[in-house]
C-alpha positions in Angstrom: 32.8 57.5 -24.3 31.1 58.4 -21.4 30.7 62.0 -20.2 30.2 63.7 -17.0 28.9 67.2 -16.3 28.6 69.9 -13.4 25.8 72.6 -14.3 25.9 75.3 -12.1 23.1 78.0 -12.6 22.5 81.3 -10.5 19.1 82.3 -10.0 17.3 80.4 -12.2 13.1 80.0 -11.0 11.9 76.7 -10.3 10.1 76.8 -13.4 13.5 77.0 -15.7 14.5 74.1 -13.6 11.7 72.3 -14.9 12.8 73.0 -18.1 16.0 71.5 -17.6 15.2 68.2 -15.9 12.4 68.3 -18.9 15.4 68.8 -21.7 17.6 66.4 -19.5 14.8 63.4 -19.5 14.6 63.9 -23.6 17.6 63.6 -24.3 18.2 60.5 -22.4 21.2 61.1 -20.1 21.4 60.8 -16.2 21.3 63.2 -13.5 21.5 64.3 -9.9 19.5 67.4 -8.7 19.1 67.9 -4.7 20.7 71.0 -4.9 19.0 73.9 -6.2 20.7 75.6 -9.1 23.0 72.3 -9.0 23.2 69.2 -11.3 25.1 66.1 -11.9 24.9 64.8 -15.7 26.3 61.3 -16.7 26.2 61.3 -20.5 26.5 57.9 -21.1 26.7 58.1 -25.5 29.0 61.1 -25.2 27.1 62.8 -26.8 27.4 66.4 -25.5 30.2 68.6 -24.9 30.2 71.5 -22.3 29.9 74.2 -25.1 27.0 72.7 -26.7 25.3 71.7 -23.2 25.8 75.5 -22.1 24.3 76.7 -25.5 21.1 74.1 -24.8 20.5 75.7 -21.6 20.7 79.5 -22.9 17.5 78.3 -25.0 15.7 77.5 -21.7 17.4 79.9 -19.2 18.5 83.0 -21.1 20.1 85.1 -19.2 20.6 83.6 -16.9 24.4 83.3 -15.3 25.7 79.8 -16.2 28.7 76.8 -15.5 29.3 74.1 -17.3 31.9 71.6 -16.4 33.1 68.8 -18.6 34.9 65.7 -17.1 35.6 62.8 -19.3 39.0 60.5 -20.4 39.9 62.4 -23.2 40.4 65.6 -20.8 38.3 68.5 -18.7 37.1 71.3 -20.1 34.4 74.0 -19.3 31.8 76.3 -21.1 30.1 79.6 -19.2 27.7 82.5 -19.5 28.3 85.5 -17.3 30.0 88.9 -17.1 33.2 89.1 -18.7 33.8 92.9 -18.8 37.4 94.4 -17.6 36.2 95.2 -14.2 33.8 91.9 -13.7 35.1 88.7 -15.5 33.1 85.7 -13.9 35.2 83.4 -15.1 38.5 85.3 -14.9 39.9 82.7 -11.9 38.8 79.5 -13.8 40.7 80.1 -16.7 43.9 81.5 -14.3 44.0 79.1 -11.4 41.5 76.0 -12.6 43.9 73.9 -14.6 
């Protein structure tokens, strides 16, 4: 079943971005990147998930704040790295209002 994905990154340097479209070319899935920070991925073996995609990228990128967005038939779902303290919760309006 086919997949599709929204990476969002913050900050990463162009040379982490390399990294990405390098792990994105060996794994054999398709992408859209004219937007810095910003990628469309089409998985077409469904191979991926958005917690395993966002664990990939910590290898290249770590540290570095992170969205993962999961579309496919079976349902959406999501996977993130970011603050999540009491006073600083990135992700505190996806999993209230996103559903």
């Amino acid at each position: 079943m086919t997949k599709r994905f929204i990476i969002a990154l913050a900050s990463a340097t162009p040379e982490q971005e390399r990294g990405v479209q390098d792990w994105i070319l060996k794994n054999g899935v398709g992408w859209w990147h004219w937007l810095p920070g910003f990628w469309l991925i089409v998985d077409p073996q469904g191979l991926f998930s958005a917690s395993a995609m966002r664990d990939h990228l910590d290898l290249i990128l770590p540290g570095v704040h992170k969205l993962v967005l999961e579309f496919s038939e079976a349902g959406d779902t999501w996977a993130g790295f970011g603050p999540t303290g009491n006073k600083r919760d990135m992700f505190e309006w996806i999993r209230s209002t996103w559903k």
